[in-house]
Biopython code that builds the backbone (N, CA, C, O; Angstrom):
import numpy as np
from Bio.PDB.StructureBuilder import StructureBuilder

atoms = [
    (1, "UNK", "N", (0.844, -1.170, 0.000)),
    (1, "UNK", "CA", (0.000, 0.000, 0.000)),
    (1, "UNK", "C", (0.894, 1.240, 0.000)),
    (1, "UNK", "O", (1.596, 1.609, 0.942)),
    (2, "UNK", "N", (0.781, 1.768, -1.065)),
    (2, "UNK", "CA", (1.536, 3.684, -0.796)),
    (2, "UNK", "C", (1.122, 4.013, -0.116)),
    (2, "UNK", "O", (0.020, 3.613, 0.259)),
    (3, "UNK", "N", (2.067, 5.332, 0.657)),
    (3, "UNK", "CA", (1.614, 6.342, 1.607)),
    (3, "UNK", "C", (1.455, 7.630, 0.477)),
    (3, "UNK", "O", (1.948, 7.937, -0.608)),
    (4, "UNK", "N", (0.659, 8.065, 1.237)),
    (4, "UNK", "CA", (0.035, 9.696, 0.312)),
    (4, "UNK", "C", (0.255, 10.893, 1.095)),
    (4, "UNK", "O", (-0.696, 11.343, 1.735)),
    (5, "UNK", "N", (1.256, 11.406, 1.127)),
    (5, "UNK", "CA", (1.724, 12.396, 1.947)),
    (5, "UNK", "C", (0.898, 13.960, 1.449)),
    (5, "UNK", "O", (1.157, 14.567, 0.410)),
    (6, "UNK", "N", (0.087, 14.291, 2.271)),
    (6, "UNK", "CA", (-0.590, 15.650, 1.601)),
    (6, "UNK", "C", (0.247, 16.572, 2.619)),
    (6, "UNK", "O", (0.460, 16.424, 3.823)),
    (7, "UNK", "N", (0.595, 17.442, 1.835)),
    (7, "UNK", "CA", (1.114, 18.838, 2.370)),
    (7, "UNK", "C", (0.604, 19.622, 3.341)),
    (7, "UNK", "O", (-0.312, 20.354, 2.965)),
    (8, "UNK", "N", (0.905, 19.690, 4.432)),
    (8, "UNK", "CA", (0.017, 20.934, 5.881)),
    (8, "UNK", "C", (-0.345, 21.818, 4.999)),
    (8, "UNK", "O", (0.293, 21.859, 3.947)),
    (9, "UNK", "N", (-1.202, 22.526, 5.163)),
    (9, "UNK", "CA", (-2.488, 23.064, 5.006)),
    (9, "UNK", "C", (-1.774, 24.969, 6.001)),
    (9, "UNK", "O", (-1.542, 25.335, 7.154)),
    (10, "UNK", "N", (-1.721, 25.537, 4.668)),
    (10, "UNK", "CA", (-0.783, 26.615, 5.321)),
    (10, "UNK", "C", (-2.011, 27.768, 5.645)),
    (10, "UNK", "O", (-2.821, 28.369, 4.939)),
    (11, "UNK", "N", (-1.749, 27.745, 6.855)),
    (11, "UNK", "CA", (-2.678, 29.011, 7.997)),
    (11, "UNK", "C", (-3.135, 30.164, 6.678)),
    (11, "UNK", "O", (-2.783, 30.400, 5.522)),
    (12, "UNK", "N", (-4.262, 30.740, 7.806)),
    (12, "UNK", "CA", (-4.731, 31.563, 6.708)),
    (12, "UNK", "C", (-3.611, 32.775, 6.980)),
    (12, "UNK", "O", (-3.458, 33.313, 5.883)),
    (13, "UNK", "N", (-2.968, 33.275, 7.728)),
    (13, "UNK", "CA", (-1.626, 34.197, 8.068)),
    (13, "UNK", "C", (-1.163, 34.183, 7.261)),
    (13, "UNK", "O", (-1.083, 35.165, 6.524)),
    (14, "UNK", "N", (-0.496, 32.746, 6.956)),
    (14, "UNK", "CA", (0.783, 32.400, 5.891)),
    (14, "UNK", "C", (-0.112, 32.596, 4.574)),
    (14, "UNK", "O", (0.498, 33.436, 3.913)),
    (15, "UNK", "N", (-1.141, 32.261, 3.960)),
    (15, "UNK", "CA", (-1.871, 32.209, 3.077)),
    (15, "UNK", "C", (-1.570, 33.786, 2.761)),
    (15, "UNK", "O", (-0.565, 33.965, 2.073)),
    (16, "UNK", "N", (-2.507, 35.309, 3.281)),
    (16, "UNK", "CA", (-2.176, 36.279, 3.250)),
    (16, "UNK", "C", (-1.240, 36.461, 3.313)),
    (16, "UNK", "O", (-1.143, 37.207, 2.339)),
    (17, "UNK", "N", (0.035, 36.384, 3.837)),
    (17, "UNK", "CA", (1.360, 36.629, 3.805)),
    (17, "UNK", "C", (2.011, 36.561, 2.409)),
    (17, "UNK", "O", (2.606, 37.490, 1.861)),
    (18, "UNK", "N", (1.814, 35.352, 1.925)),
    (18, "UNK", "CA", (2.410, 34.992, 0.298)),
    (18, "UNK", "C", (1.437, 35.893, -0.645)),
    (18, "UNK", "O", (1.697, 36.178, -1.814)),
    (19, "UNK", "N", (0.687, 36.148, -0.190)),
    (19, "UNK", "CA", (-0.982, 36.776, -0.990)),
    (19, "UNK", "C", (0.439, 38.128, -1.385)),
    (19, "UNK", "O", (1.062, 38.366, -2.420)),
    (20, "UNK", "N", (0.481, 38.823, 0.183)),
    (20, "UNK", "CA", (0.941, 40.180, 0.074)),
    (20, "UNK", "C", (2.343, 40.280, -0.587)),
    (20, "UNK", "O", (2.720, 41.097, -1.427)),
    (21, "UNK", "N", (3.167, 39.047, 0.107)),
    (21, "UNK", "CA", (4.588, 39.243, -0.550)),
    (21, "UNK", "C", (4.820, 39.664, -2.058)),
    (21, "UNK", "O", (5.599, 40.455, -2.588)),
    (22, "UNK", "N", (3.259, 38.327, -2.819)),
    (22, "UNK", "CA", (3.780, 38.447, -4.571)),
    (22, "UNK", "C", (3.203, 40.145, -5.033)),
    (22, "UNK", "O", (3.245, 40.474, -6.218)),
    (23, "UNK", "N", (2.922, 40.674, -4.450)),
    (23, "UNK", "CA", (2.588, 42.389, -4.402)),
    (23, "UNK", "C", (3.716, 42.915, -4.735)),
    (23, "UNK", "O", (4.217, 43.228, -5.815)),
    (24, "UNK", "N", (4.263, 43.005, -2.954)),
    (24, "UNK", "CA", (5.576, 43.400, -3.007)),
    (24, "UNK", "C", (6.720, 43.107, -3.981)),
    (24, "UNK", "O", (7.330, 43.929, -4.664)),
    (25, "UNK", "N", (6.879, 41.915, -3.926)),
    (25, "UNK", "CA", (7.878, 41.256, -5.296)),
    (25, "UNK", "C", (7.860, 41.798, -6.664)),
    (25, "UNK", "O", (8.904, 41.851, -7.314)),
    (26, "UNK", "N", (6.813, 42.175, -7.106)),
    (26, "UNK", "CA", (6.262, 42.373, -8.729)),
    (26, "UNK", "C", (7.196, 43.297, -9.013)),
    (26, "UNK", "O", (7.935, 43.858, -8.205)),
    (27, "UNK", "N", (7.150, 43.438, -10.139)),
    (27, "UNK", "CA", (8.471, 44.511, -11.339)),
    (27, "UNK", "C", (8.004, 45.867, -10.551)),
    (27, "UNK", "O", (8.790, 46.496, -9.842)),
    (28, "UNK", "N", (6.453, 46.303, -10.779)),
    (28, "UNK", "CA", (6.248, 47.631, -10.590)),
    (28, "UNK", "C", (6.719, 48.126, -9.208)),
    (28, "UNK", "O", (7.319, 49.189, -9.050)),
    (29, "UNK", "N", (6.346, 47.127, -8.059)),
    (29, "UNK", "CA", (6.264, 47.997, -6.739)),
    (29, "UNK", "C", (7.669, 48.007, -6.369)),
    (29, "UNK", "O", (7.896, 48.879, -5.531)),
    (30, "UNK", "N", (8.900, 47.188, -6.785)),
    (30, "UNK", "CA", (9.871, 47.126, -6.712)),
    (30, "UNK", "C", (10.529, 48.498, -7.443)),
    (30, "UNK", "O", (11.390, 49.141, -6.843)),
    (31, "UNK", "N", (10.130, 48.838, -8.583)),
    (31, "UNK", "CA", (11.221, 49.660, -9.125)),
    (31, "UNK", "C", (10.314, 51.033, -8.737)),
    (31, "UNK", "O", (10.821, 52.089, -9.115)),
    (32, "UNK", "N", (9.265, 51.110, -8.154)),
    (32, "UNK", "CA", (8.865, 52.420, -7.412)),
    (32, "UNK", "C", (9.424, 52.235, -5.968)),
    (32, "UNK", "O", (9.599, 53.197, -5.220)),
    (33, "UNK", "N", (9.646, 51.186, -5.684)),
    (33, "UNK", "CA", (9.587, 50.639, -4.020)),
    (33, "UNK", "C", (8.443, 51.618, -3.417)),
    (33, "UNK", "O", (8.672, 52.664, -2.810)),
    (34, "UNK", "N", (6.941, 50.976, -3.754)),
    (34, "UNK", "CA", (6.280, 51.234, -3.125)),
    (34, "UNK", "C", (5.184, 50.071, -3.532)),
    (34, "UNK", "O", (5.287, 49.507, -4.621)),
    (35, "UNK", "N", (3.971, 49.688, -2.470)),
    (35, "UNK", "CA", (2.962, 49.220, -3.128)),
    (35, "UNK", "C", (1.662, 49.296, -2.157)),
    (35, "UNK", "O", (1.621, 49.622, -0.970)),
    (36, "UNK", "N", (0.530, 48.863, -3.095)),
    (36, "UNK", "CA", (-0.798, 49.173, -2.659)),
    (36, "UNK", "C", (-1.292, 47.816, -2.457)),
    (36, "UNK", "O", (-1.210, 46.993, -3.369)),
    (37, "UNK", "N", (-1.973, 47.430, -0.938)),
    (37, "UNK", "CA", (-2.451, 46.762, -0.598)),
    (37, "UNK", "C", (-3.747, 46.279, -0.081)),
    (37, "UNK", "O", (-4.192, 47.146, 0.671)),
    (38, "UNK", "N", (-4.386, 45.469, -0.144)),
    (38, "UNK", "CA", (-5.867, 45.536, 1.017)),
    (38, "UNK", "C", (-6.040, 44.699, 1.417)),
    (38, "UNK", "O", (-5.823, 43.651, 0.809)),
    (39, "UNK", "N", (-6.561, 44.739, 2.749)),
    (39, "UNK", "CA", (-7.223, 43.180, 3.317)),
    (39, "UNK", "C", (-8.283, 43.086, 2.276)),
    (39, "UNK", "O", (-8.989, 43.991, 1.832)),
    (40, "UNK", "N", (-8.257, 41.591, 1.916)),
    (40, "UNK", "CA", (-9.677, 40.729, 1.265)),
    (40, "UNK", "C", (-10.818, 40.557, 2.300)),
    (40, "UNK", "O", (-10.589, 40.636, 3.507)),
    (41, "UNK", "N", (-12.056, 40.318, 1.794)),
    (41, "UNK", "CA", (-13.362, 40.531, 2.576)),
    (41, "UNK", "C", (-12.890, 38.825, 3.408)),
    (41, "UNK", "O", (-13.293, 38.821, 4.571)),
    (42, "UNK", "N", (-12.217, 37.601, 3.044)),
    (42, "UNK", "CA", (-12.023, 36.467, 3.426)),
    (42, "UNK", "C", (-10.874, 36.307, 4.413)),
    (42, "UNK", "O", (-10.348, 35.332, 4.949)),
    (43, "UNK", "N", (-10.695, 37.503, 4.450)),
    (43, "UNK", "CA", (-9.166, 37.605, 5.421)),
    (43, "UNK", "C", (-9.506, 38.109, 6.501)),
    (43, "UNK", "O", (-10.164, 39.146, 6.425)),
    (44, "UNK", "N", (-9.094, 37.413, 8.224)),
    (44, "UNK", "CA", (-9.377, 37.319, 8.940)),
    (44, "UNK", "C", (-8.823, 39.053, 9.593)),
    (44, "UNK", "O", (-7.764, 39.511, 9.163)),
    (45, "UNK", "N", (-9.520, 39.724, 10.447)),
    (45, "UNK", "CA", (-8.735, 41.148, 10.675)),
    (45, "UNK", "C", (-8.066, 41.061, 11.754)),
    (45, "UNK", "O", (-7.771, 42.196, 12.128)),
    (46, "UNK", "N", (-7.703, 40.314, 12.401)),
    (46, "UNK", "CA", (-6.241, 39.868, 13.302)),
    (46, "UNK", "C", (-5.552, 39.766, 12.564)),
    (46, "UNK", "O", (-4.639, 40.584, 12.454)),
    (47, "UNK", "N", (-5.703, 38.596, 11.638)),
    (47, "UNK", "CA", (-4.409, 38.157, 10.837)),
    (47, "UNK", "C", (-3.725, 39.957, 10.017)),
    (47, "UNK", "O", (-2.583, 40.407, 9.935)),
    (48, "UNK", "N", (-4.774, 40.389, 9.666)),
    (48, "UNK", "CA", (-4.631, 41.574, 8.984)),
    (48, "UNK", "C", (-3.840, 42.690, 9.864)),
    (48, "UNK", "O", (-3.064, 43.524, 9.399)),
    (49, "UNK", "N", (-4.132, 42.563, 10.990)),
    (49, "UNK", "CA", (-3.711, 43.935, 12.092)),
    (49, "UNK", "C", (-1.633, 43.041, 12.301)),
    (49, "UNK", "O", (-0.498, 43.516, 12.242)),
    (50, "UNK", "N", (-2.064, 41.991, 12.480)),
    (50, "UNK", "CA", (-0.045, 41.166, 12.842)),
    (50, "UNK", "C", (0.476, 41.515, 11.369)),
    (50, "UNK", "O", (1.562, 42.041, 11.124)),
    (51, "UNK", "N", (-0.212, 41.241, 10.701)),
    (51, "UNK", "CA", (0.464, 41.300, 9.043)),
    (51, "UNK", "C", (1.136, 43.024, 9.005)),
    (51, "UNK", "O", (2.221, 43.527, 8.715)),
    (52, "UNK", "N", (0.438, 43.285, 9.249)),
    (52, "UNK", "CA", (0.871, 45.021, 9.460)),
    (52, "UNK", "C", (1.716, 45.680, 10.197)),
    (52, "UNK", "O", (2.372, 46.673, 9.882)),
    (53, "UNK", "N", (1.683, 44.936, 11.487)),
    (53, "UNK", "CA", (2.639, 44.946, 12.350)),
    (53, "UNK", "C", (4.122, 44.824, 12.418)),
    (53, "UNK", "O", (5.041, 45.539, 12.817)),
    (54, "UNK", "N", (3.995, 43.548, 11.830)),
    (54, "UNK", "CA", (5.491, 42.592, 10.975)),
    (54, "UNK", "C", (5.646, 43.339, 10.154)),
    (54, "UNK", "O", (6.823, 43.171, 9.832)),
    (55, "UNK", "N", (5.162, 44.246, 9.437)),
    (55, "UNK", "CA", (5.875, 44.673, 8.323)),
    (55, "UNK", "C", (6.654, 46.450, 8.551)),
    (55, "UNK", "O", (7.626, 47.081, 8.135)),
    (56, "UNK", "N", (5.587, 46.627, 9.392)),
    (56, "UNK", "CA", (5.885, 48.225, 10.426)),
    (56, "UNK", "C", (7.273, 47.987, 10.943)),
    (56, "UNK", "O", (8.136, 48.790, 10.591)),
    (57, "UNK", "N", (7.644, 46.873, 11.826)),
    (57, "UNK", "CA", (8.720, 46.576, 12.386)),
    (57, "UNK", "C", (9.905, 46.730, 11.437)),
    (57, "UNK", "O", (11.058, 46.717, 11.870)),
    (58, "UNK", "N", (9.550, 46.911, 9.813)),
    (58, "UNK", "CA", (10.882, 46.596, 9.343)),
    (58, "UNK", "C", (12.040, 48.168, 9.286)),
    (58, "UNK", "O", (11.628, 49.246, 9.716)),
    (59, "UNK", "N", (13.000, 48.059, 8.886)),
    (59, "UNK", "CA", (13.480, 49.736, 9.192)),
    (59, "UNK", "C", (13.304, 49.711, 7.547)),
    (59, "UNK", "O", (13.315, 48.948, 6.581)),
    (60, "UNK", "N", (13.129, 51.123, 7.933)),
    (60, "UNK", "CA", (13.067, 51.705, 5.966)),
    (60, "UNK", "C", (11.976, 51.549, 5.498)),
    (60, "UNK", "O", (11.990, 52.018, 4.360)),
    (61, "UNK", "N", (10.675, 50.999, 5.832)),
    (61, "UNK", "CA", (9.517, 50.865, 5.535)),
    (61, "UNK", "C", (8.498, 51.884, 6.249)),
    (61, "UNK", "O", (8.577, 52.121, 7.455)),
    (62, "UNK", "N", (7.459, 52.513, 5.340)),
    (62, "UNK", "CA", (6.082, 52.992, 5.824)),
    (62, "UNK", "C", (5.102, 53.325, 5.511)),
    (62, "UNK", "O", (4.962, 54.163, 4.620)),
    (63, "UNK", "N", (4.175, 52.809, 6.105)),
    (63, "UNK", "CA", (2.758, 52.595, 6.015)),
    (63, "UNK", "C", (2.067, 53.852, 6.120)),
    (63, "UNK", "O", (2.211, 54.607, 7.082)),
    (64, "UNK", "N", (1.084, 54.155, 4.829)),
    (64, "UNK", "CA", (-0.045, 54.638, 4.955)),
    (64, "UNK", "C", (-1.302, 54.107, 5.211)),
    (64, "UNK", "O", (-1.579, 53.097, 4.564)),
    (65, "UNK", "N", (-2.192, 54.557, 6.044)),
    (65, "UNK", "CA", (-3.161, 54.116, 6.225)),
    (65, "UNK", "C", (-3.979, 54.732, 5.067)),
    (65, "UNK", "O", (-3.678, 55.926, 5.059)),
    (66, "UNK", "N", (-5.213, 54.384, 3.710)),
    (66, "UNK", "CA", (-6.047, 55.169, 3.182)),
    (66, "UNK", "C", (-7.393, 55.269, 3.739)),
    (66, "UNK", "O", (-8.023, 54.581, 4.542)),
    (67, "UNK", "N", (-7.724, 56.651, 2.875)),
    (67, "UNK", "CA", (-9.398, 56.182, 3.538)),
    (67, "UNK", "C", (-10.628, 54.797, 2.984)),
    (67, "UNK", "O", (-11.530, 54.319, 3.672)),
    (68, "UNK", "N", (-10.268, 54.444, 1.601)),
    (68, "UNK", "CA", (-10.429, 53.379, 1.288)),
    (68, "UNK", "C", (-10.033, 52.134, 1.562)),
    (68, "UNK", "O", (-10.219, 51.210, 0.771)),
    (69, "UNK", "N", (-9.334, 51.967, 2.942)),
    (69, "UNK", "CA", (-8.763, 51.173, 3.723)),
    (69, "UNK", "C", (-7.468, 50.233, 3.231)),
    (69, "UNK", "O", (-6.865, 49.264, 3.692)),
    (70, "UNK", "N", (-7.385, 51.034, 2.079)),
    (70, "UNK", "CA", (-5.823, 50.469, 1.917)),
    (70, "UNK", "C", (-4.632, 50.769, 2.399)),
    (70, "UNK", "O", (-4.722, 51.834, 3.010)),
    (71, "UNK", "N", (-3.666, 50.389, 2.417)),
    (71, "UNK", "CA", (-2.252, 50.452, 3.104)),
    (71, "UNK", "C", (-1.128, 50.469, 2.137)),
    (71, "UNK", "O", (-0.575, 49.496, 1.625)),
    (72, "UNK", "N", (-0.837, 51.933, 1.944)),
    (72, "UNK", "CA", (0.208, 52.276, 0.900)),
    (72, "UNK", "C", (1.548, 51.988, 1.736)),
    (72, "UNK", "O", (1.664, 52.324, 2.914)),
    (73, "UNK", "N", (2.488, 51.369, 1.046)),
    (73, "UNK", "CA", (3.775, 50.964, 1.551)),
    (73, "UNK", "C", (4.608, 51.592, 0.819)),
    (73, "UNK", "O", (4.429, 51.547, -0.399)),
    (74, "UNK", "N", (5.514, 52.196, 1.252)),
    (74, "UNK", "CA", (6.696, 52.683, 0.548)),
    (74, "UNK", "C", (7.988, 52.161, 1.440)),
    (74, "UNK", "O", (7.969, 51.891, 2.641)),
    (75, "UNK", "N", (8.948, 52.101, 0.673)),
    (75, "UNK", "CA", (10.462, 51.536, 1.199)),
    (75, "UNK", "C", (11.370, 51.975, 0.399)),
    (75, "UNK", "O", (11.288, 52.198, -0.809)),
    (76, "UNK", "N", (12.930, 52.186, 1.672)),
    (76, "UNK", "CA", (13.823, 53.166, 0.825)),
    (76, "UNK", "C", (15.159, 51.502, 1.522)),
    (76, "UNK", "O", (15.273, 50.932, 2.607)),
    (77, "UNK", "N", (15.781, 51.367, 0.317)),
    (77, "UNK", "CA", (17.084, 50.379, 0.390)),
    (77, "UNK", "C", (18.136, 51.196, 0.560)),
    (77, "UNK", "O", (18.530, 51.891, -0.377)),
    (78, "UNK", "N", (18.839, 51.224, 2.001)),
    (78, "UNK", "CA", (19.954, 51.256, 2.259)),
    (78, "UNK", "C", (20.958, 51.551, 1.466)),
    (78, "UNK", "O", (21.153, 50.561, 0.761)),
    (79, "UNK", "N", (21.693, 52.384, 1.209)),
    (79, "UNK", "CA", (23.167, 52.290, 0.671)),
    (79, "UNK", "C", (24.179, 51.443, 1.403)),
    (79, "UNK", "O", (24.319, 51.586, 2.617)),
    (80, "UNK", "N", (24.897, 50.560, 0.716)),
    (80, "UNK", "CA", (26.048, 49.674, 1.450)),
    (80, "UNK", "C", (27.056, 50.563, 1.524)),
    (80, "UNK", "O", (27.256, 51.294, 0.553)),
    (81, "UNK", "N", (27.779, 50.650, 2.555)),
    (81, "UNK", "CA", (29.460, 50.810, 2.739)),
    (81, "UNK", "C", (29.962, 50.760, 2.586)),
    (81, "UNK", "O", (30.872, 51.146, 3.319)),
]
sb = StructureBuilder()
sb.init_structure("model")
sb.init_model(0)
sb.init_chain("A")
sb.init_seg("    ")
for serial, (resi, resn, name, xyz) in enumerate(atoms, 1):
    if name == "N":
        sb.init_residue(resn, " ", resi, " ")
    sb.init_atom(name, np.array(xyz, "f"), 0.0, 1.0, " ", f" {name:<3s}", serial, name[0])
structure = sb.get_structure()
C-alpha cells in the first residue's frame, strides 16, 4: 500500500502573507519601491492587524493608512558601505 503524503495546510496568516509578498515582489512595486495593498473581505482582521505589524517593524519601511482602507507601503534600500 503507498503512503500519500498531503502537504500541511498553510494558515490563513501564511496564506495572506504569500498573498501580500507576490505584491511586493512584482516589477512595478519594486522599481517604485512602493505598493498598494488591502485586506480581502475572506481575510481574517487579526491576521490583517499582525500582518501590518510585521511589516511596520521593518526599518526603511512605511505605512499609509487610506481612507479606502488600503495600506500604501513605501520603502527606501539602504546604501552599502
Amino acid at each position: 500500500m503507498a503512503k500519500t503524503s498531503a502537504a500541511p495546510a498553510l494558515s490563513s496568516f501564511a496564506v495572506m502573507g504569500t498573498r501580500v509578498q507576490k505584491i511586493i515582489n512584482g516589477t512595478n512595486a519594486q522599481k517604485s519601491k512602493s505598493a498598494l495593498i488591502f485586506k480581502l473581505p475572506q481575510e481574517s482582521d487579526d491576521d490583517w492587524g499582525n500582518l501590518l505589524e510585521e511589516i511596520a517593524e521593518n526599518d526603511n519601511v512605511t505605512l499609509a493608512h487610506r481612507d479606502d482602507g488600503g495600506v500604501q507601503l513605501f520603502w527606501t534600500v539602504p546604501k552599502e558601505d
